[in-house]
N, C-alpha and C positions, 0 to 999 in steps of 0.2 A: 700522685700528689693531688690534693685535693683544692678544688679554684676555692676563690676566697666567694663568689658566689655561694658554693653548697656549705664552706662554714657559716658563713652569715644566717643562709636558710637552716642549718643545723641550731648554731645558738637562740633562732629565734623556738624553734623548739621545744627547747630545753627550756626556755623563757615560761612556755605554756603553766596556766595556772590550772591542771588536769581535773582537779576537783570542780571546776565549773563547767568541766565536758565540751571544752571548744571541739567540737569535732568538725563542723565547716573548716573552721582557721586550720587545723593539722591537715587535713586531705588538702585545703587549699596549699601549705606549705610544702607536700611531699611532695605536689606535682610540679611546684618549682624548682625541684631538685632534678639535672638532667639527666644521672644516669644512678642509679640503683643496685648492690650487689643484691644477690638472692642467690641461693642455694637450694638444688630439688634435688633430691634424693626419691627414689623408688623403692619401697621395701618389699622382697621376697616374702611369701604366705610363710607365718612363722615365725619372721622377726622381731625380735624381743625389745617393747617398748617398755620401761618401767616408767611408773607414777608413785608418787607418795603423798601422802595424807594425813598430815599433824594430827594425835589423835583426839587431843583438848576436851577432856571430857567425857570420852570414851574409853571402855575397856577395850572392845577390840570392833572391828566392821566384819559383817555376814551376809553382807547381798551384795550385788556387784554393783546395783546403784549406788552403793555410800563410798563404790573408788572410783565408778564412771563419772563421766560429765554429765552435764542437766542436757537433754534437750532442746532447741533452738525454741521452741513455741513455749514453754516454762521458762526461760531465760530472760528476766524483768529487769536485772541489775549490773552494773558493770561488776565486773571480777576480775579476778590477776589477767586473764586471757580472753576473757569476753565483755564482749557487750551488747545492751537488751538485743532479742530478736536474732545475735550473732553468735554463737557459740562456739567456742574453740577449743580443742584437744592439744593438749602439749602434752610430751613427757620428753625423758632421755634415752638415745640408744648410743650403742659403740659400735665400732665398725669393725667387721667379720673376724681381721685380723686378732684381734683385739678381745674376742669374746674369750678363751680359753686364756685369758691372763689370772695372775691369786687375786688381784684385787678387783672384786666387782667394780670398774670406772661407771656403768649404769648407776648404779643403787649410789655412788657418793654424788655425782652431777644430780642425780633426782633428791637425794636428802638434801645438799644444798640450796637447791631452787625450793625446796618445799617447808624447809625448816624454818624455823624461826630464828632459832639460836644461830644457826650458818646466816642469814639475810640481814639482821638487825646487830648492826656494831657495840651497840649498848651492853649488850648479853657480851657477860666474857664467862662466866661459867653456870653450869646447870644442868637438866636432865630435861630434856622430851622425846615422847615415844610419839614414832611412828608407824603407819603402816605402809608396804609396797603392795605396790600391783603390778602387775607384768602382761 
């Protein structure tokens, strides 16, 4: 159950007007929250991270910079996962169990997080192409 403290510090959160980049106030806020879940996970050499890449404009990607992430010392702007100076890697994996199933659950967790059409309610039907990386 959750004390009525961490919803409070929760809503005020939520409250945040992101687009003006309070980032004092949010770090201020998280550390008023007393306890935190987090999940670490360890991957074996080999395990399959997929990422996807709306292609907007492109026919297709050819260097692995256009499906890596930027760089930390290039990284000027905030983005879905980053920001200036901090740069961060996300994709989607599934768990071992789980790999040899029909349906790729990677490749739909990664098209969801990366689509537009899966993220924005607006869109009820359409076409975009994407690319995966693995």
């Amino acid at each position: 159950m959750i004390c009525k403290t961490t919803e409070a510090t929760l809503k005020d959160l939520r409250g945040l007007d992101l687009s003006t980049y309070p980032i004092a106030e949010i770090e201020n806020l998280i550390r008023q929250l007393k306890s935190f879940p987090l999940i670490i996970t360890n991957f074996h050499t080999g395990k399959i991270i997929y990422r996807v890449r709306p292609n907007e404009g492109h026919d297709s990607f050819s260097l692995v910079k256009d499906l890596s992430y930027k760089p930390q010392q290039y990284n000027t702007s905030y983005q879905r996962a980053s920001s200036p100076k901090k740069t961060m890697f996300y994709g989607s994996v599934i768990p071992a169990a789980n790999e040899q199933s029909e349906i790729d659950v990677g490749r739909v967790i990664a098209a969801a997080e990366g689509s537009k059409m899966f993220r924005k309610k607006s869109i009820v039907e359409g076409k975009e192409i994407v690319t995966f990386g693995m």
